[in-house]
C-alpha positions as CSV (number, residue, x, y, z in Angstrom):
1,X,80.5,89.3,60.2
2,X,84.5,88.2,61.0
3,X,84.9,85.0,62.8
4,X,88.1,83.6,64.0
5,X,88.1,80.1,64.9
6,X,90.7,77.8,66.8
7,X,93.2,80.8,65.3
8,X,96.7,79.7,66.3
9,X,99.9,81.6,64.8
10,X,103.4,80.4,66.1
11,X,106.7,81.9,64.8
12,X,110.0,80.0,64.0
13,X,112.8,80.4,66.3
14,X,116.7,79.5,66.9
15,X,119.4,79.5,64.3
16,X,117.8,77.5,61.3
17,X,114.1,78.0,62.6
18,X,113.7,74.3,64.2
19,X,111.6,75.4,67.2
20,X,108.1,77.6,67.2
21,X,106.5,79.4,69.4
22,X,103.1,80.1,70.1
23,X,102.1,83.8,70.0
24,X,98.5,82.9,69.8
25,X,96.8,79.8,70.5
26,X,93.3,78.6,69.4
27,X,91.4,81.9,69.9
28,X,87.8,81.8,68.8
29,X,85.5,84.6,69.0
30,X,83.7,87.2,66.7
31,X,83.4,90.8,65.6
32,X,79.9,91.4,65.4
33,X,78.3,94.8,62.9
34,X,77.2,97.9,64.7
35,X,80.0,96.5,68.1
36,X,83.1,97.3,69.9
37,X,84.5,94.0,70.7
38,X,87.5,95.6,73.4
39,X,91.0,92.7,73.4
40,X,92.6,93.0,76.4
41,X,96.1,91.9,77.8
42,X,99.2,92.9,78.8
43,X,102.4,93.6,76.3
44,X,103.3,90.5,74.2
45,X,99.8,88.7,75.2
46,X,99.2,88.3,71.0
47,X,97.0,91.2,70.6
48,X,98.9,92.4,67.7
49,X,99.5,89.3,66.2
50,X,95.9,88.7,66.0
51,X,95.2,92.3,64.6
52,X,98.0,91.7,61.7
53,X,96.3,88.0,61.2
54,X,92.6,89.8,60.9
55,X,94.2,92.3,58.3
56,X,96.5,89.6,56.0
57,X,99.6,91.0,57.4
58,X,101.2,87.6,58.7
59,X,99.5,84.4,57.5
60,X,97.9,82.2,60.4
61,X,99.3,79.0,61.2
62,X,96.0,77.2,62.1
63,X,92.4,77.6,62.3
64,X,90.2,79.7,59.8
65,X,89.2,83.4,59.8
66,X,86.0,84.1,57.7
67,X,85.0,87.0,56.7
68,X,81.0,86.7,55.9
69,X,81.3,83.4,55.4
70,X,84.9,83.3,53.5
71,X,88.2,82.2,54.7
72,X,90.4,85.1,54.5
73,X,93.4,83.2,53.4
74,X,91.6,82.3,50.0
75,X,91.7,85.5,48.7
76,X,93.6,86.7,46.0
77,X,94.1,89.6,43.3
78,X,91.0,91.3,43.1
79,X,89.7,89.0,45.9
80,X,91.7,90.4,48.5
81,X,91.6,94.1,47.2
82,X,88.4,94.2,47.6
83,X,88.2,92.3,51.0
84,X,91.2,95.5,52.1
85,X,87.7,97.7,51.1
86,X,85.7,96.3,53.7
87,X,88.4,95.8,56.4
88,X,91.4,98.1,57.2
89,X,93.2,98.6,60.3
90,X,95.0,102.0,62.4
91,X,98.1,101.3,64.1
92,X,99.6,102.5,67.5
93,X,102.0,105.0,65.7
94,X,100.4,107.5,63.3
95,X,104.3,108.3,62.3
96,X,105.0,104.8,61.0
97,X,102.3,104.8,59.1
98,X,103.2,108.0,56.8
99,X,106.4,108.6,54.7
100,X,107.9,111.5,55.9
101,X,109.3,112.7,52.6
102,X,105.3,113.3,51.3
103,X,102.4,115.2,52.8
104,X,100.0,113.2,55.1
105,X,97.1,113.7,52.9
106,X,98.6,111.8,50.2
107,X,97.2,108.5,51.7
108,X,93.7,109.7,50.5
109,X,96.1,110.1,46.8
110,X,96.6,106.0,47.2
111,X,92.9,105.1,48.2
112,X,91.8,107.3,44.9
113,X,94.8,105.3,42.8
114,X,93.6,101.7,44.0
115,X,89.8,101.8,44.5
116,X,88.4,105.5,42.8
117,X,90.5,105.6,39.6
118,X,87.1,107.0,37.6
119,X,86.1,109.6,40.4
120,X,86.7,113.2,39.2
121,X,89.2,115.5,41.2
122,X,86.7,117.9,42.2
123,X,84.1,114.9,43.7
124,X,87.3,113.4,45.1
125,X,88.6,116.5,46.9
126,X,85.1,117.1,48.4
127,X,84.9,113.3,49.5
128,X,88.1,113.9,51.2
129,X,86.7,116.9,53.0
130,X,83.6,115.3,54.0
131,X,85.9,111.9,55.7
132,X,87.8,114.5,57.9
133,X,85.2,116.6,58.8
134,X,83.6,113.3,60.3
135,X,86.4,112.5,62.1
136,X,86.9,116.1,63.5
137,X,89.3,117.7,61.7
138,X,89.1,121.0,59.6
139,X,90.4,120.1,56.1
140,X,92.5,123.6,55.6
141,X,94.3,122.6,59.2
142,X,96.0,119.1,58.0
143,X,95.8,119.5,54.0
144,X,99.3,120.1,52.4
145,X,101.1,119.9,55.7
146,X,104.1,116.8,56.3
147,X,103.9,114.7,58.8
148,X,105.7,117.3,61.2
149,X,103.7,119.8,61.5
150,X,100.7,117.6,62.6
151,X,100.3,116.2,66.2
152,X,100.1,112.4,66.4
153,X,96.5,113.0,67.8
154,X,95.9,114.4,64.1
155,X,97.6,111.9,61.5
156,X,96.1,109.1,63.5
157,X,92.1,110.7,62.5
158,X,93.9,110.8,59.5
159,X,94.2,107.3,59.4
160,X,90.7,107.3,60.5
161,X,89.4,109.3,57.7
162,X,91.2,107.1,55.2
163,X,89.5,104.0,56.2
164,X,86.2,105.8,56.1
165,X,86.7,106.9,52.6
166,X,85.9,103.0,52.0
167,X,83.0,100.9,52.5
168,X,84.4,99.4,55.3
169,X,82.8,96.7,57.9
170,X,85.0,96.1,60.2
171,X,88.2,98.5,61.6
172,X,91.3,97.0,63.6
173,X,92.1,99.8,66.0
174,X,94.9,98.5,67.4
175,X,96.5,100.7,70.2
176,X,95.4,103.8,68.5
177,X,95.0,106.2,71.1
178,X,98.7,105.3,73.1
179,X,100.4,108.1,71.3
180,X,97.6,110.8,71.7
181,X,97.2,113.3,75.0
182,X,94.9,113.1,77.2
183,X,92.7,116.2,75.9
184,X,92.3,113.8,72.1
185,X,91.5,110.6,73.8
186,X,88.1,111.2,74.6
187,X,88.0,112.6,71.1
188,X,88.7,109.9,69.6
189,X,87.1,107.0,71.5
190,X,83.7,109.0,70.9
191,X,84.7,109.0,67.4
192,X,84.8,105.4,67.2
193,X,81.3,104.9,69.3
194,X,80.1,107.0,67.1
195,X,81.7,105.3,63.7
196,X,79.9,101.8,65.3
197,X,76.4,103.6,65.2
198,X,76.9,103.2,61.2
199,X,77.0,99.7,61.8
200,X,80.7,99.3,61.7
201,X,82.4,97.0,63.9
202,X,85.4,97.4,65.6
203,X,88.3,95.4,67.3
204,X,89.6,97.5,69.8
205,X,93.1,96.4,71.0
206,X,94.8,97.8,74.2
207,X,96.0,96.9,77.5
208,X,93.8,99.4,79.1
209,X,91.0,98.1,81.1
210,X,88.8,101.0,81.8
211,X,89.0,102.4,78.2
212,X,88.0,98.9,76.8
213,X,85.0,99.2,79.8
214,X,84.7,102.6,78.6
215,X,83.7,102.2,74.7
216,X,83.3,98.7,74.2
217,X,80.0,95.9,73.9
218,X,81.7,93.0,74.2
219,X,85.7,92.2,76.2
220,X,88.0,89.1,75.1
221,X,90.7,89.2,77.8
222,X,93.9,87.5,76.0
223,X,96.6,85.8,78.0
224,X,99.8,84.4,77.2
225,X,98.3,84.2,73.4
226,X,95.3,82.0,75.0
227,X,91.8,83.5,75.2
228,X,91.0,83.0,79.1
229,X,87.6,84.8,79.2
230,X,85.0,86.6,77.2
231,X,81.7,88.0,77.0
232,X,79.4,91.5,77.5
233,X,81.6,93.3,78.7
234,X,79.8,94.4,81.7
235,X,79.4,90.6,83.0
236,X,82.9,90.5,82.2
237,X,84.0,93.7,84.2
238,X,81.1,93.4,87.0
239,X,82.0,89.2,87.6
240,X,85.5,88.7,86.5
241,X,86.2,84.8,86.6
242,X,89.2,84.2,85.8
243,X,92.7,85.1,87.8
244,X,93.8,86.9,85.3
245,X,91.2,88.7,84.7
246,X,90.6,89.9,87.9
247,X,94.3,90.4,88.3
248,X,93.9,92.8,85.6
249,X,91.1,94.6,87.5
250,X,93.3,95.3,90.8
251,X,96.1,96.7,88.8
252,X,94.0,99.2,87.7
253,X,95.3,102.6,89.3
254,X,92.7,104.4,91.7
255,X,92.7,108.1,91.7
256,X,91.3,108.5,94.8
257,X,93.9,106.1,96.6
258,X,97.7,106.6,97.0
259,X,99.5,103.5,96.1
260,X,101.3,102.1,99.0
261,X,103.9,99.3,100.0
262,X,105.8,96.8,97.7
263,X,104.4,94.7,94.8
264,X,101.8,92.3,96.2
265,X,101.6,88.5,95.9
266,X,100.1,89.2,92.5
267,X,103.5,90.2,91.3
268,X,105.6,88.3,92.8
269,X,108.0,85.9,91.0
270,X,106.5,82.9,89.1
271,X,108.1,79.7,90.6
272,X,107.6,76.2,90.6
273,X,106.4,74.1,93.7
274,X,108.5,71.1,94.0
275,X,107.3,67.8,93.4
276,X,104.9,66.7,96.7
277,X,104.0,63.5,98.1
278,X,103.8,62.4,94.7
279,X,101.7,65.2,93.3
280,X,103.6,66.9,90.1
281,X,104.9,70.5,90.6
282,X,102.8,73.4,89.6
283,X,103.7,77.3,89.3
284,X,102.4,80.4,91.7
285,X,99.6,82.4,90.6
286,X,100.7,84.0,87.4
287,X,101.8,87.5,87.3
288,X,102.0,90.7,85.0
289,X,105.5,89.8,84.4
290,X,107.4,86.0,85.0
291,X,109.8,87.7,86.4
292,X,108.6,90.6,87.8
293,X,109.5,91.5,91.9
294,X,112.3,89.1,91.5
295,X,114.8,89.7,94.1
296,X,113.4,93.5,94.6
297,X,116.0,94.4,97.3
298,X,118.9,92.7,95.4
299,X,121.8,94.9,93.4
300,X,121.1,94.6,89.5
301,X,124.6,91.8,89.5
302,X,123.4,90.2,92.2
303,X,119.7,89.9,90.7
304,X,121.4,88.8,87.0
305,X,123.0,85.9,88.8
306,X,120.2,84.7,90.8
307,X,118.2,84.9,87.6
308,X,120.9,82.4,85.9
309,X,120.8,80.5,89.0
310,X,117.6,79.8,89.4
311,X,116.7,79.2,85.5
312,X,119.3,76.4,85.1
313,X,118.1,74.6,88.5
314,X,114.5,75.1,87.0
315,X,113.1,76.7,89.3
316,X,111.8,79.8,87.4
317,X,109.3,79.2,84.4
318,X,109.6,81.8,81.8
319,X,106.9,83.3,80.1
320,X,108.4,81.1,76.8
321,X,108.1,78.2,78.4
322,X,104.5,78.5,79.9
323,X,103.7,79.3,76.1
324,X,105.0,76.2,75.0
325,X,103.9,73.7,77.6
326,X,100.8,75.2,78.5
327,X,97.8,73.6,77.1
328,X,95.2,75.8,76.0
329,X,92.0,75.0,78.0
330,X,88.7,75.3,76.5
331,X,86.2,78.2,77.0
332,X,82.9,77.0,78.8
333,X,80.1,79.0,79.0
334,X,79.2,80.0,82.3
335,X,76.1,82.2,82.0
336,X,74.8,83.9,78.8
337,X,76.9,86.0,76.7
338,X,80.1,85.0,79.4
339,X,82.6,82.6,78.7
340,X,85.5,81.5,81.1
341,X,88.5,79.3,80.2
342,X,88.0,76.5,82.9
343,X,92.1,75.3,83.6
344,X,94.0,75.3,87.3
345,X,93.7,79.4,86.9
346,X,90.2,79.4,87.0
347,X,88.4,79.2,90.0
């Protein structure tokens, strides 16, 4: 239904925008009808930036994303209005999405404005009810209340209900349940298993491993803006083949274990390997964070200097640097339905 192929988007930095860098680089995979297609990585791994490509909020730099069959950054006017009717997004914060100074249920007011203009008030008001009832929420609780006197667990079904008052095809869903206590969560994900049963398919962004296990079909694991593996997500989650991904797996807390000792070799500080008997240098095993377990035992001065230190001797690769010498390696498939980016991080 949505296909991204070879999507890259890299943003202009320094004073008068002469460099770029990457955010995402060539990502290729689909969002099939009737799925949950779960894209995982950490903070700042592109997730975002993909959602806001998908949804025409930042324009792509390379690479095409079609919906059924049309490249997305064709459309215009009524084009694009009506392409915003098949496919609409809910963002992390509910808050940011509302205007404070109105009532929350004035973004069904907008959807009305733009794409019901001849539906009667009556017909409209009943839609309305219908929306949030299917998203689990009693229309007397959250009609004619601001945005404070609802939880964030509330204005983000909202958001939900808005989209549903469309025809739409595919929802973005990107962090939506970050803000929301644990007693919603479950809520919530069970509303969107239950939205996919329609035949509506969803992009589910977050960081979290076991809900993406939990309520998803199909798992892209995103990494430094480069897709590294993908698949059912089961394969994926029961024969993780990439470092990452499996790094991803054993940071996963247990509740049945106590966590013990210091940050393991995972986490420890990306450096380089001199040059060897001719052999170029390479970089550890890449962590959660480049700099992450840096000088653990040092004073916050002391670690700020040996940061300096060791960045102008080169010996520590930042995470902006990997992004911009980095090649992105090509996805092979391994078995069916499971595909594995085959680079020096593979194994």
């Amino acid at each position: 239904m949505l296909v991204l192929d070879n999507v890259t988007k890299a943003f202009k930095t320094g004073t008068f925008g002469g460099g770029t860098l990457p955010a995402v680089r060539g990502a290729s995979f689909e969002i099939r009808p009737g799925e949950v297609t779960a894209l995982i990585g950490e903070s700042g791994s592109g997730k975002s930036t993909l959602g806001k490509m998908i949804l025409r909020l930042t324009p792509v730099t390379s690479g095409t994303i079609t919906f059924e069959g049309t490249d997305i950054a064709t459309l215009k006017g009524k084009q694009l209005r009506e392409y915003y009717r098949h496919v609409q997004g809910v963002f992390q914060d509910p808050f940011s999405s509302y205007n404070p100074v109105y009532r929350a249920d004035r973004v069904f007011a907008t959807i009305k404005h733009s794409y019901f203009p001849s539906v009667s008030g009556d017909e409209w008001h009943e839609r309305v009810d219908k929306s949030l009832q299917a998203v689990g929420l009693n229309p007397v609780d959250v009609r004619d209340k601001f945005t404070h006197q609802l939880s964030g667990g509330q204005l983000q079904r909202i958001l939900i209900a808005r989209a549903l008052l469309l025809d739409i095809k595919i929802l973005v869903a990107d962090e939506i349940i970050s803000m929301i206590d644990a007693s919603t969560r479950v809520d919530v994900l069970n509303l969107l298993a239950n939205l996919k049963t329609r035949g509506l398919g969803v992009l589910f962004v977050t960081h979290d491993l076991s809900l993406g296990n939990y309520i998803s079909e199909r798992t892209v694991i995103l990494r430094r803006g480069v897709v590294v593996e993908m698949g059912a997500t089961q394969k994926v989650f029961d024969n993780p083949q990439h470092e990452y991904t499996r790094m991803l797996l054993t940071a996963v807390p247990q509740l049945h274990k106590k966590w013990e000792g210091e940050l393991g070799p995972e986490l420890e500080t990306t450096r380089v390997i001199p040059e060897h008997n001719g052999r170029p240098g390479r970089y550890s095993k890449s962590s959660l964070h480049p700099l992450a377990g840096m000088h653990a035992r040092k004073g916050r001065r002391a670690q700020a200097a040996a940061t300096e230190r060791d960045l102008a001797a080169g010996l520590l690769r930042t995470d902006t640097y990997l992004r911009t010498h980095e090649e992105a390696p090509p996805l092979v498939e391994i078995e069916e339905d499971h595909f594995v980016a085959i680079s020096a991080g593979a194994k």
